[in-house]
C-alpha positions in Angstrom: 43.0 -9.8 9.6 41.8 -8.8 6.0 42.7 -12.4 4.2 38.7 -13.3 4.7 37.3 -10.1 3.3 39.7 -10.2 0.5 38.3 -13.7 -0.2 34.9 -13.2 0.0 35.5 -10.3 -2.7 37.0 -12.9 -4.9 33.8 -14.5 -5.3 31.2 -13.3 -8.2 28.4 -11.0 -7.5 29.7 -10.2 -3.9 31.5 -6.2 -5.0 28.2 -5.8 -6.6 26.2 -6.8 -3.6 28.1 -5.3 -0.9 27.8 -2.2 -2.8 24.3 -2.1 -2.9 24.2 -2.8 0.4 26.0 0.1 1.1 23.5 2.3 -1.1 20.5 0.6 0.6 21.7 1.6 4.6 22.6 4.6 4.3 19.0 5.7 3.0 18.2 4.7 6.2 19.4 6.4 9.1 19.2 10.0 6.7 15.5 9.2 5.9 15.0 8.9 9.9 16.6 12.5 10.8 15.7 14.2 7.5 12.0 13.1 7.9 11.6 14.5 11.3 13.3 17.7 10.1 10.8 18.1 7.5 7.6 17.2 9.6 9.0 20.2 12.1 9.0 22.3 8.9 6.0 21.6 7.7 3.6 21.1 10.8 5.3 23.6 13.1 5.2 20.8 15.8 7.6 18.5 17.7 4.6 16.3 18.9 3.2 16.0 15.3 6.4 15.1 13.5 7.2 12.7 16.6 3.8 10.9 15.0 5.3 10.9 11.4 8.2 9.6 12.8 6.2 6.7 14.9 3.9 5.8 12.0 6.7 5.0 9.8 8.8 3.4 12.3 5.5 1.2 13.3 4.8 0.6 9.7 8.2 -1.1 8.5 8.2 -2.6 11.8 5.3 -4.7 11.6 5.1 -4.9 7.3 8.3 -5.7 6.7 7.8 -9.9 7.3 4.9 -9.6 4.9 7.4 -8.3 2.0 10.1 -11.1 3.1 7.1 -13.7 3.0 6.6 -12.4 -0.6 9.9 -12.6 -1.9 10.3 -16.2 -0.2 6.8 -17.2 -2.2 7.6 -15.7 -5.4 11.1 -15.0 -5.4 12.7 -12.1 -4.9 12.9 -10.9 -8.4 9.2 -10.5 -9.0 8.6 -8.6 -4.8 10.9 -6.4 -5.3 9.8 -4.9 -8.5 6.0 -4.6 -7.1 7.6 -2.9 -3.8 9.6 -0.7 -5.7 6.7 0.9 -7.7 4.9 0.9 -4.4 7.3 2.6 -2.4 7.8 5.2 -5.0 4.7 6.1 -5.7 4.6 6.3 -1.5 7.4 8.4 -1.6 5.7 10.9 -4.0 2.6 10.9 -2.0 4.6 11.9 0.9 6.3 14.9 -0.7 2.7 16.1 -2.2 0.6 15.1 0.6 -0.7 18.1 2.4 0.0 19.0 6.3 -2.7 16.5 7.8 -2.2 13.2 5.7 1.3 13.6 6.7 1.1 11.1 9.0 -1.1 9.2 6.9 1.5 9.6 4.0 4.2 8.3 6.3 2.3 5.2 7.6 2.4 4.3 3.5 6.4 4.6 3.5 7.0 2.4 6.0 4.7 -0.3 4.5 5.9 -0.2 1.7 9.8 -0.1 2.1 11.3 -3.0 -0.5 12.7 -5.9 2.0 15.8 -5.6 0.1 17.9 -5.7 3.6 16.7 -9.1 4.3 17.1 -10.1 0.1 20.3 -9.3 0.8 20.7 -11.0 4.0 19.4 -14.1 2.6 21.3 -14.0 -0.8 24.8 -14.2 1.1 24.7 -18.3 1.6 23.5 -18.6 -2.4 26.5 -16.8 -3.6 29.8 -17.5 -1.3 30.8 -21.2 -0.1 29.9 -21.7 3.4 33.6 -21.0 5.5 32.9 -17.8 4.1 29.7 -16.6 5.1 31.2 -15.5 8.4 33.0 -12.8 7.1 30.3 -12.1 4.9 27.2 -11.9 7.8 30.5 -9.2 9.5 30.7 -7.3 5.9 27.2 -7.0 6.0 26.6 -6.1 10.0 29.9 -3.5 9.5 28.1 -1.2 6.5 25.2 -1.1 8.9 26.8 0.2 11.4 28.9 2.7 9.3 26.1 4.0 8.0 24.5 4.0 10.8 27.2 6.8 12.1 27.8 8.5 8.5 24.3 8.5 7.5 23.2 11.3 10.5 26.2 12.8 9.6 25.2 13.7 6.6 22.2 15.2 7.0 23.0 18.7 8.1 25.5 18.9 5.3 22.8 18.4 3.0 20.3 20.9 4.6 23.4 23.6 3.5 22.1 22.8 -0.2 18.9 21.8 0.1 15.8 21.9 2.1 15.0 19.3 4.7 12.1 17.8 1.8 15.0 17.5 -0.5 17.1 15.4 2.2 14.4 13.2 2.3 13.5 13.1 -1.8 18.1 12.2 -1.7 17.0 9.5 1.2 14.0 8.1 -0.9 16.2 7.9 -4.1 19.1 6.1 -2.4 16.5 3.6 -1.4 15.3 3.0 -4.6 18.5 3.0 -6.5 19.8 0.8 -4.3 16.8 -1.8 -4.9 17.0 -1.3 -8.8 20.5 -2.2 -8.5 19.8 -5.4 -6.2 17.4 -6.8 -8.9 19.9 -6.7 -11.6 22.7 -8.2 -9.5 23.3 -12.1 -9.9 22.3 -13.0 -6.4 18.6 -11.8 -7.1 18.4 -12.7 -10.9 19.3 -16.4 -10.2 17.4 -17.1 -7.2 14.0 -18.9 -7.3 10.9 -18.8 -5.2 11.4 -21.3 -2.5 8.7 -24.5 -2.2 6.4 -23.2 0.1 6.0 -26.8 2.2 3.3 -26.3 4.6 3.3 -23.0 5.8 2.1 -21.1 9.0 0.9 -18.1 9.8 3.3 -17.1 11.9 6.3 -17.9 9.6 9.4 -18.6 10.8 8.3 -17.8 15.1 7.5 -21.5 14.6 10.6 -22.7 14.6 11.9 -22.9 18.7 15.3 -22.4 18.0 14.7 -19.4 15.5 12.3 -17.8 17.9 14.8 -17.7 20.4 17.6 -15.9 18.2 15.2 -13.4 17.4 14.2 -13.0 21.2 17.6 -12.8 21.9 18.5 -9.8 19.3 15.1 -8.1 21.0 16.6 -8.4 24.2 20.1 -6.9 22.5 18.6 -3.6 21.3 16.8 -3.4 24.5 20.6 -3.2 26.0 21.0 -0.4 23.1 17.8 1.8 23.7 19.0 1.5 27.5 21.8 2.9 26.4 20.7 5.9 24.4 18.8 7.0 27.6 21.4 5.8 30.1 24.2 7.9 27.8 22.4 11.2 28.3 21.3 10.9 31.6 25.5 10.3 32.4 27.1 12.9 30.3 24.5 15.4 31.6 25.8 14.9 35.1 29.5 14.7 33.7 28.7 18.2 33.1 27.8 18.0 28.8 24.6 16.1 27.6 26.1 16.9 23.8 29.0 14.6 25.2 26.3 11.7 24.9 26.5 12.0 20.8 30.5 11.1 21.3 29.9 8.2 23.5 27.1 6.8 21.1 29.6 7.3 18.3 32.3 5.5 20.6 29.9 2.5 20.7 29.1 2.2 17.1 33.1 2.5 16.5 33.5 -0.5 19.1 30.6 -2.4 17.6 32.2 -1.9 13.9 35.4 -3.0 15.5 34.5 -6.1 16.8 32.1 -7.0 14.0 35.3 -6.8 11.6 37.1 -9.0 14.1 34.6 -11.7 14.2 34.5 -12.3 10.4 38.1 -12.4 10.6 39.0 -15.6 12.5 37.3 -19.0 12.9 36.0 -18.7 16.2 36.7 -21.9 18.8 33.7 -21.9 20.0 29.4 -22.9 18.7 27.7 -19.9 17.9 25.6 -20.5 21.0 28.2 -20.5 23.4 29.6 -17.1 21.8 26.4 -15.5 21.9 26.7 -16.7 26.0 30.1 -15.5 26.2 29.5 -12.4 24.6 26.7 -11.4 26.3 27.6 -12.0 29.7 30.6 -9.8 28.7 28.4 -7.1 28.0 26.1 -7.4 31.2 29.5 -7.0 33.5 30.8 -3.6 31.5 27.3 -2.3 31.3 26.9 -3.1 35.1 30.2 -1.1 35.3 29.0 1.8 33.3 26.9 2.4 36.1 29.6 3.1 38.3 31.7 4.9 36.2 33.4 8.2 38.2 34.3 9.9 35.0 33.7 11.1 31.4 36.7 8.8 30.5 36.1 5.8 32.1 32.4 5.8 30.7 33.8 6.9 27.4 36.0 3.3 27.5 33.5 1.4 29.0 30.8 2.2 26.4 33.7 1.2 23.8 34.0 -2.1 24.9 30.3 -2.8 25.2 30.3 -1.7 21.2 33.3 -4.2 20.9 31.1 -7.3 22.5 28.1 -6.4 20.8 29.1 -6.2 17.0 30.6 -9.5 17.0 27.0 -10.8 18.6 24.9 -8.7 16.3 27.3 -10.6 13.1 27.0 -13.6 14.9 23.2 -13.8 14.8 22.4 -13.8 11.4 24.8 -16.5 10.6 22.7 -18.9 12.9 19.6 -17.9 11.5 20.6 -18.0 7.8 22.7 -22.3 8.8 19.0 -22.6 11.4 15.9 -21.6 10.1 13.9 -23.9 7.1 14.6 -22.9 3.8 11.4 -21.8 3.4 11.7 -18.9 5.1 15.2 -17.5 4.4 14.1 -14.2 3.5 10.9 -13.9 5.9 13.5 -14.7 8.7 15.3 -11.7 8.1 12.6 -9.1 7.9 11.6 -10.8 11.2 14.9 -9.6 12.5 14.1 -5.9 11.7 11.0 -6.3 13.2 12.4 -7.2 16.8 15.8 -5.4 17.0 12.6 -2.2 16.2 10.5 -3.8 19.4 13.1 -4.3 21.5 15.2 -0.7 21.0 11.7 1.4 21.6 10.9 -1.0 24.1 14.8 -0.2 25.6 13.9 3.5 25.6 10.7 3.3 27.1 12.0 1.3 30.2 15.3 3.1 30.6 13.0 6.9 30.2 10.5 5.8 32.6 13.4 4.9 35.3 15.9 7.7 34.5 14.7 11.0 36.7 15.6 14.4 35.2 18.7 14.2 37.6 19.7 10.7 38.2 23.4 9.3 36.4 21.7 6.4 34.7 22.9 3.8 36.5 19.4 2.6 36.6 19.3 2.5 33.1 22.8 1.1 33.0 21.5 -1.8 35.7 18.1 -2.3 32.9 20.6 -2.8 30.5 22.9 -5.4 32.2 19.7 -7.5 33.2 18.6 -7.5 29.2 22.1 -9.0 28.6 21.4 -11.8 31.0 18.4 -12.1 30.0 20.2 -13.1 26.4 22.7 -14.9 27.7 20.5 -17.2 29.2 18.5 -17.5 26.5 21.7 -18.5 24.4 22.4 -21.1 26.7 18.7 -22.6 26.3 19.2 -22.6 22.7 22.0 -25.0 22.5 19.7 -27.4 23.6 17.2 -27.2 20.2 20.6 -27.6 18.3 24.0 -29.2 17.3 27.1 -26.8 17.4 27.9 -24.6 14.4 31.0 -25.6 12.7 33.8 -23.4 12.7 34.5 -21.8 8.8 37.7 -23.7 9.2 35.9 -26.9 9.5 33.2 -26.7 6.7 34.6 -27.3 3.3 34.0 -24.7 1.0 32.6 -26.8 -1.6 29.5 -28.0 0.7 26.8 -26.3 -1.1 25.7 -23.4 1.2 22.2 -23.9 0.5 22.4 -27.8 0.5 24.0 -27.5 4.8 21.0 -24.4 5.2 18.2 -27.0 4.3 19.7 -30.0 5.6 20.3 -28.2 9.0 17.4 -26.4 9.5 16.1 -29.9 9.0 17.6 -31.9 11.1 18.1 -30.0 14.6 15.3 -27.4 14.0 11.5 -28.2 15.5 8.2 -26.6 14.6 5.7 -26.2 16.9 
């Protein structure tokens, strides 16, 4: 199962990126939970800090393409550099600012987070031959998800030592650390700014079939802010609405699991009709969740949703990095942030607006299963704008990576 992972570390500059990588995500999730621990401290108010929270949230959310834009333009060399003196000096406003430019102060960190997530994204098909980019896309979709479970973890282990400001000064120095280290790495040093062609405002939502993976991973993290409602709403009636922390965590753990076994294999099958297969998969255990008679069986169901949705979350990427015009191979991925953010606070909104203070979430569960359809058949309408992906079994890996990117964004892609 390992043979592909041990490859791709065979390959120069990968150890170094993965391990910025690492550094990079794990700022993340601590910055999120340490951030709302310090607005509490500091304004004396749940409603408050839930602003600082939404500011910054809104901020990355609907900045981040502009700094991928950048670093496609420029390179990404030269972007990062600017957005790491920007977000620094954003972080020290933050920890300065007083009480009421909190929010304000937050705002600015969001705006200004480096887009080294989708650098990195975008670096993966410069530096490792094309049967291995698989494996690579899974590396990459795994440390977010471990993160994603060690990084809140973390946090009240910290707060023994420090205050909550000093949690977030740690989450604001991982963050920048790991951007310093992603501009000396290979990947970044050798790349160069891509030739803008003719460019549109709206980037890479011009492209049909790009527009439509994004939509799709929307629609995904929809299923996942269903989830974190649906989750709470069960355990509570199981009797334990803690128990909802072990059943998220059982999800992420499913999610890493299949995301390692999809970069292990060559897959039979297009990318598009995985991403159908997959995600009618999901719709039928979520729609099961919903009838779930026990901690247990809800605890095993949620499992296996995690196991269909990793590989589908790896999955995506990979079609976006062999789809989308070369022109915007960084822009693409900040794109991604931006609606896996939509659709999860879009998830929770739906799924808390139909969830009662006693119902079992089955309706949340049922808002869930529909999102999945929803991407399976937009999967299926995708096939249409494009030619099946080749299995990393049947791509030679001396194709240049970036030679099959342009040439196939080319050829089966279409602008509006």
């Amino acid at each position: 199962m390992f043979a592909p992972y041990r490859r791709l570390l065979t390959h120069s500059g990968v150890p170094h990126l993965l391990a910025t990588d690492i550094i990079v995500k794990l700022g993340t999730p601590v910055l999120s939970l340490a951030l709302l621990l310090a607005a509490v401290d500091r304004l004396g108010s749940y409603a408050t800090a839930g602003l600082v929270l939404t500011g910054h949230a809104l901020a990355l959310a609907l900045c981040a393409p502009l700094g991928g834009r950048i670093a496609d333009r420029y390179g990404p060399g030269p972007a990062l550099t600017g957005y790491l003196a920007a977000h620094t000096l954003a972080y020290t406003v933050l920890l300065l600012a007083p009480p009421a430019l909190m929010i304000g102060a937050a705002v600015l960190l969001g705006a200004t987070t480096p887009p080294a997530g989708s650098v990195i994204r975008s670096a993966w098909p410069r530096i490792v031959p094309s049967g291995s980019l698989p494996a690579a896309y899974a590396a990459d979709n795994a440390i977010n998800e471990l993160m994603f479970i060690i990084g809140p973890l973390l946090v009240p282990v910290l707060t023994w030592v420090v205050p909550a400001h000093g949690v977030v000064t740690a989450a604001g120095a991982a963050v920048l650390a790991g951007t310093a280290l992603l501009l000396i790495s290979p990947a970044v040093r050798q790349a160069t700014p891509t030739p803008p062609g003719r460019l549109h405002l709206a980037g890479p939502l011009t492209h049909r079939y790009t527009l439509l993976l994004l939509t799709i991973t929307a629609f995904g993290t929809f299923t996942f802010g269903c989830l974190r409602i649906a989750t709470v709403a069960s355990a509570t009636t199981f009797g334990s609405a803690a128990s909802a922390g072990l059943l998220m965590g059982l999800l992420s753990a499913g999610a890493l699991l299949g995301t390692l076994g999809y970069g292990a294999r060559a897959w039979p099958l297009s990318g598009g009709r995985l991403l159908v297969l997959l995600s009618l998969a999901e719709a039928a255990v979520l729609l099961g969740g919903s009838w779930a008679t026990g901690f247990v069986p809800l605890a095993i169901l949620i499992t296996l949703v995690g196991l269909v949705t990793g590989p589908r979350d790896a999955a995506v990427p990979a079609l976006l990095a062999d789809h989308t015009p070369a022109r915007y191979h960084t822009e693409v991925f900040a794109w991604l942030n931006t609606f896996m953010w939509a659709g999860y606070g879009l998830g929770t909104a739906v799924a808390g607006h139909l969830t009662g203070p006693h119902d079992t979430g089955a309706t949340a569960f049922a808002a869930a299963a529909a999102a999945a359809v929803a991407c399976a058949i937009l999967a299926a309408v995708a096939s249409r704008f494009t030619s099946p992906l080749p299995t990393p079994a049947a791509v030679p890996s001396e194709n240049p990576p970036q030679k099959l990117i342009t040439s196939r964004a080319t050829e089966t892609g279409e602008e509006g």
